[in-house]
Residue, then its C-alpha position, 0 to 999 in steps of 0.5 A: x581485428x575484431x574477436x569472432x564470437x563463440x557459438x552458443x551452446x544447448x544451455x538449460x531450462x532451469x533456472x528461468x530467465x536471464x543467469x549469469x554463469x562462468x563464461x557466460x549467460x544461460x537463457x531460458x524461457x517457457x512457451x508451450x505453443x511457439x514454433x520458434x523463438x529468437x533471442x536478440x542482442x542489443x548494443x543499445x536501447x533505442x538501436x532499431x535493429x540487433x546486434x545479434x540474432x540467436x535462434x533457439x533450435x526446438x531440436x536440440x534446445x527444447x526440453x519441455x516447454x522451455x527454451x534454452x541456450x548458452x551465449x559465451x561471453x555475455x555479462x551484465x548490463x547486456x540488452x537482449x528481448x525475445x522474437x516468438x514464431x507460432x500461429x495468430x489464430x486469436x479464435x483458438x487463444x493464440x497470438x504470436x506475432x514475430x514483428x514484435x519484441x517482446x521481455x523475458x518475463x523473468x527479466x530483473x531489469x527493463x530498459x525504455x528506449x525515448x521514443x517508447x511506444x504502446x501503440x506501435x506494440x498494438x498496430x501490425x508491424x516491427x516495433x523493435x526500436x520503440x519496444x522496452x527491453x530486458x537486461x542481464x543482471x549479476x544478484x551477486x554484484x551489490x554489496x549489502x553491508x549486512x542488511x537484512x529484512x527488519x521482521x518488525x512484529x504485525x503488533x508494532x507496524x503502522x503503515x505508510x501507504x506512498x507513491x515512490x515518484x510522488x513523494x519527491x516529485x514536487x518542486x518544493x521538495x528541496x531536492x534537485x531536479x534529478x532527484x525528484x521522483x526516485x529511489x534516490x530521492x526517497x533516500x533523501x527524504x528518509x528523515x521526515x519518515x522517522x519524525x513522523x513515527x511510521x514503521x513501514x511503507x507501502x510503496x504504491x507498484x514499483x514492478x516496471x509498468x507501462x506508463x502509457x496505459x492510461x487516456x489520450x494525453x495523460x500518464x499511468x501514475x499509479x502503476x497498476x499496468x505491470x510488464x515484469x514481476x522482477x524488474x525495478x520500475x527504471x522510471x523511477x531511477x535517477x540513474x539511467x545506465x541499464x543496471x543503475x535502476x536495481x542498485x538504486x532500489x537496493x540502495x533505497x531498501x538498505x537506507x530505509x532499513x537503517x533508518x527501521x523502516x520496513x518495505x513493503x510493495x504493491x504488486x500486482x498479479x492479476x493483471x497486466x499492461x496487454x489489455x484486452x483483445x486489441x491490447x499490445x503485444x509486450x510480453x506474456x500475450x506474444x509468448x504463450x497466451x492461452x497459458x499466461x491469460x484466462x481466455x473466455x469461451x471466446x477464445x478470441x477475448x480475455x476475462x476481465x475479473x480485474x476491470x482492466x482488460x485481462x485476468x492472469x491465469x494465476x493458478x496454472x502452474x506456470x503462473x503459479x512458481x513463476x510468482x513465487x520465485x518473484x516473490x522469492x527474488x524480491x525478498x531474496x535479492x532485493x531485501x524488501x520485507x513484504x507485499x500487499x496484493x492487488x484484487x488478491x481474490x482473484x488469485x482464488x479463481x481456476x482457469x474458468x474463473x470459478x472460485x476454488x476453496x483451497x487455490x494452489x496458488x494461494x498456498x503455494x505462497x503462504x507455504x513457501x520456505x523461503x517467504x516465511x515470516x514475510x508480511x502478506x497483506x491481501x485487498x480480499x477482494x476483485x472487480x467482478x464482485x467476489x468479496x472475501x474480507x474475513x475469509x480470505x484463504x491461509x493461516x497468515x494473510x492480514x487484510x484490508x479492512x474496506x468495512x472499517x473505512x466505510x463505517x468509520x466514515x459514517x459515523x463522523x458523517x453522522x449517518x443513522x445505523x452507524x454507532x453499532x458498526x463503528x464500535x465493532x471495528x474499533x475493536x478489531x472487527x470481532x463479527x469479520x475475524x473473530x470467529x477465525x481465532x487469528x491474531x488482533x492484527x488480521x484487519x488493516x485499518x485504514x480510512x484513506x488509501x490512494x484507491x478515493x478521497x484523501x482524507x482532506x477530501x473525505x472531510x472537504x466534498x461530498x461527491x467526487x470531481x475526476x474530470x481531468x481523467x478525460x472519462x466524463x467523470x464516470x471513472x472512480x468510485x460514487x460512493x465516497x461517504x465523504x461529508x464536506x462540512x458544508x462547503x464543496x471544496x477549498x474555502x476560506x471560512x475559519x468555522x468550516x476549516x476548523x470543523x475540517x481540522x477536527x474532523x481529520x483529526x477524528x479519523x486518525x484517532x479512530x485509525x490509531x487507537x482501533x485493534x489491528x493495524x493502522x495504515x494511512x495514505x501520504x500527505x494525509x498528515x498534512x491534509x494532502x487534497x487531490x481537488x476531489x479526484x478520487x481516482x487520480x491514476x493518470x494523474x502525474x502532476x501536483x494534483x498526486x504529488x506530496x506539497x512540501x509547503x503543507x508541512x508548516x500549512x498544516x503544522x497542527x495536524x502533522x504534530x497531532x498525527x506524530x503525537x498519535x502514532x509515538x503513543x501508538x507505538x510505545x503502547x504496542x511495545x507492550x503489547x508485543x509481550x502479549x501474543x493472543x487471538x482477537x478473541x482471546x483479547x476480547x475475552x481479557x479485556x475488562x472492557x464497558x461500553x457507556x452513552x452519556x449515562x455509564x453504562x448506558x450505550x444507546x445502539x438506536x438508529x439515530x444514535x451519533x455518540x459512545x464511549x468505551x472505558x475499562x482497563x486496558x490490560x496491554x496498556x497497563x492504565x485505565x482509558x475512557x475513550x469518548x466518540x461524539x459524532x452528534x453536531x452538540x456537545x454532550x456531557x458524559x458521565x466518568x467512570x469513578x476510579x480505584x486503586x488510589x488513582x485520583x484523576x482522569x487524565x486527558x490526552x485527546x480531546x479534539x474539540x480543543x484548539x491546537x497545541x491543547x487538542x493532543x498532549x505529548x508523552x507525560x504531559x497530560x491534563x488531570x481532569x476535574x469533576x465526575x463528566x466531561x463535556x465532549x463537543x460536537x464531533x469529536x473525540x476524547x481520550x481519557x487515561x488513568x495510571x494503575x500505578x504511581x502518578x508523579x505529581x503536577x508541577x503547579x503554576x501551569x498555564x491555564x487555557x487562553x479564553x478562547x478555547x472551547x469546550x472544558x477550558x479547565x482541561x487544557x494540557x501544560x506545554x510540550x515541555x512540562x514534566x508532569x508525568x502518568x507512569x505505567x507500571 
């Protein structure tokens, strides 16, 4: 005989959400306006129907604006969602609709059933069969082995920007099929990360979204469609079980840790999957809309400072706590190190949209005890045109740094005006940071990220080609201040490939040798094309995946790029010891900027080249470093050395032929002669040690004849022992 179940009890409002306690589970969730809410148990996550149908009584379960009850016998892995009874007046802001089930919004795990559906969360109607789902969670059920948070300083941090599913997904990826495009999968693949050198990545949203919100026929890839700010994306799991999504984002976090890599994660707190006013109803809209949504004076329709349909009302208070204890939870319970906020700028709009000097929410934040220490990262700007890079409210915030990637693309394009902005953001973007007195590290730099062009197609097409998004290639960004060397697209011409190669391998070195903190997107190490899509949202094919065949395609680059970032991070060891503000270190430095003459920089218009020189007191070595972007070589005179130095040694000159275009860790080239002869479009790296130089071994290869440029300078192989030690 089956047991009968116990009769819930009144529970209690705090804590929100779904908790396990002794003989059960409390429910609590907040909705100002509703006349009744259901909870729902499910057996299954495609049962049409619940297994259980508890009413919350307002009378006796209501305190606030919170709901609450306590089920006996409930533990983890139970399926349940939310019914929400009140009026559907959408001229008054309120859309209740109990023909719909909705997720708890402090769910920490979503189920999809197989035959989700968006649409039937829009038409009128039930939708329960076809409705994603919550689940009940234990935190305290994963065994983390010690793992905590790495700390990683913002000096020794370089960024990997990546796509979790897009990583793997590709089936040259040498991963079984139930791997490819995990967590799992991702864990896999954690030792080409530590090769290629990178500290941290930057996992495009990985909250659970809904991936249909996207054209007719095609999948929201990104992620940028939230439906829960605690639950892992259960897609992206190779584990089906409803629990078996956060173990295996756990498990994912735990390994990369091992391996001293930091997570940090994309989210997005300014808008959701529900859309505008013909949107679906999946969760914060059927519970309390007016409260979750900034709603026009129309109250019928939505703010649209995002450019998706809707804008969270992210500075009521309810908003408010409720992303800082998600933000709290995913440091807390899921390990992760840090987060970059998308459109962060909207985050300082009140509940009209105005801009607020000092948003609550902001601070709110950047104060919370529990989030001290963690990496915040803001894209400081939104859809609607509020533009904040440089001012960006908080003591602690880094951004990401749009002018860098802007100006840098311009000066390798050889646009006129460009050399002056260039040599700011090579140094940090004093005119953007440094009047604040913040840390060098304040500006992200990067010149592709998956927002445009990869890199390959920064250097590959001169306008954007989106049709496959089914938008008539309206969609994505006109802008690109991309140049295509000559060629539209792929091409088979060796002078246009190589031009191509140099030309990426320009923008790296910009990327790593810069003040701030260096950030690139995934697969531009091995010239990852999108085939000219610069808005590949909806685009879950090989389109967006990581080719794994690039690896040996485009072994130079990738070779160049680990070569960089080793120097990168040895450099900024040094660093470290050193914590100062941009313009401290500005002020330190013993800095000269020269044009082919020393000290002679050309800022005109039409200036294409400079070069900076001096000691480089963090390093410890003296560095001349060389930017022509003019389509000739140009002779550059050198600056004459002291302290017994005798030559200039050269780590980088991209103009040479691979291997000689980059030398390893104690391997360079000793420079001879008073100039250098910079070829077109490139740049050089010059060092010269303050201490001791071991010497050269002699009999070293000399350049094969068909090197360009300074022949006499190529550098001994990988393997010599000629050495510049920093002391």
């Amino acid at each position: 005989m089956e047991k009968p179940l116990s009769a819930p009890t009144t529970g209690r409002s705090s804590p929100i959400g779904a908790t396990l306690v002794s003989g059960g589970a409390n429910f609590s969730v907040f909705s100002r306006s509703a006349a009744g809410i259901d909870l729902l148990f499910f057996d299954r996550v495609d049962d049409s129907r619940p297994s259980r149908v508890i009413p919350i009584d307002p009378l006796t379960n209501l305190t606030y604006h919170y709901w609450h009850v306590f089920v006996p016998a409930v533990e983890a892995g139970q399926i349940y969602g939310f019914r929400a009874y009140g009026p559907f007046d959408p001229a008054l802001g309120f859309r209740f609709d109990p023909s719909k089930l909705l997720l708890d919004p402090y769910g920490r795990a979503v189920v999809v059933p197989k035959n989700y559906s968006r649409e039937a969360a829009r038409q009128e109607g039930d939708n329960t069969a076809t409705a994603m789902k919550s689940v009940v969670t234990d935190p305290h059920a994963y065994d983390w082995e010690g793992d905590v948070p790495l700390n990683r300083p913002w000096s020794r941090t370089i960024i990997y920007e990546m796509h979790v599913r897009g990583f793997t997904a590709h089936p040259n990826s040498g991963l079984p099929e139930s791997k490819r495009g995990t967590y799992a999968g991702m864990i896999e693949k954690i030792p080409y990360l530590q090769q290629l050198g990178i500290t941290a990545v930057e996992l495009l949203p990985v909250f659970q979204f809904d991936p249909q919100a996207a054209p007719a026929g095609l999948t929201n890839y990104w992620g940028y469609s939230p439906v829960s700010f605690f639950a892992p994306h259960q897609a992206y799991s190779s584990r089906q079980d409803p629990l078996g999504p956060i173990d295996e984002f756990r498990d994912m976090v735990k390994a990369l840790h091992r391996a001293g890599i930091e997570v940090i994660l994309d989210i997005v707190f300014n808008h959701t999957a529900e859309d505008g006013d013909d949107g679906p109803t999946l969760c914060f809209r059927g519970l309390d809309n007016p409260t979750y949504y900034l709603l026009c004076e129309d109250r019928s329709r939505y703010a649209n400072f995002s450019g998706t349909g809707n804008t969270l009302n992210a500075n009521n208070p309810v908003l408010r706590h409720g992303f800082v204890d998600a933000l709290r939870y995913w440091v807390n319970e899921m390990h992760v190190d840090g987060f970059r906020f998308d459109l962060a700028s909207i985050l300082a709009r009140d509940s009209s949209g105005a801009v607020m000097p000092n948003p609550p929410v902001l601070w709110d934040i950047e104060s919370d005890a529990a989030l001290a220490g963690t990496k915040m990262i803001a894209e400081a700007w939104d859809a609607a045109g509020l533009y904040q890079v440089g001012n960006f409210v908080g003591d602690s915030w880094k951004e990401w740094n749009d002018r860098f990637r802007d100006d840098v693309r311009d000066f390798f394009r050889g646009a006129n005006d460009s050399v002056g902005r260039v040599a700011d953001r090579l140094l940090g973007s004093p005119s953007i940071y440094g009047q604040r007195e913040r840390e060098v590290e304040e500006s992200i730099n990067f010149v592709a990220c998956h927002d445009g062009f990869t890199l390959n197609d920064v250097v590959s097409y001169n306008r954007k080609h989106n049709e496959e998004n089914g938008e008539g290639n309206r969609d994505g960004r006109n802008d690109s201040r991309s140049w295509n060397c000559g060629v539209e697209g792929p091409t088979d011409d060796p002078v246009v490939e190589t031009l191509r190669n140099r030309q990426v391998k320009n923008f790296f070195t910009a990327v790593m040798l810069s003040a701030g903190v260096p950030m690139f997107v995934m697969g531009d190490e091995v010239r990852r094309s999108q085939r000219g899509n610069n808005n590949a949202y909806c685009q879950d094919n090989d389109t967006s995946w990581f080719d794994w065949n690039l690896l040996s395609k485009h072994a130079d680059v990738l070779r160049f790029v680990k070569l960089l970032i080793e120097r990168r991070v040895i450099r900024d060891v040094e660093h470290e010891r050193h914590r100062v503000s941009l313009s401290q270190a500005l002020r330190e430095q013993k800095l000269a900027w020269h044009g082919v003459k020393l000290n002679q920089p050309d800022w005109s218009s039409f200036s294409h080249s400079v070069a900076i020189g001096g000691e480089l007191k963090y390093e410890r070595v003296f560095g001349q470093i060389i930017f022509n972007a003019y389509w000739e070589p140009l002779e550059f005179e050198l600056p004459p050395l002291r302290d017994g130095t005798e030559n200039w040694w050269r780590w980088i000159d991209t103009a040479l032929e691979p291997p000689y275009e980059i030398c390893g860790w104690n391997a360079e080239k000793p420079v001879l002669g008073t100039t250098y002869r910079a070829g077109a479009r490139s740049v050089v790296v010059l060092l010269a040690g303050v201490g001791r130089m071991a010497s050269i071994p002699s009999g070293l290869p000399s350049a094969p004849a068909e090197v360009p440029g300074n022949a006499r300078n190529v550098c001994p192989p990988a393997h010599s022992i000629g050495r510049l030690w920093c002391k």
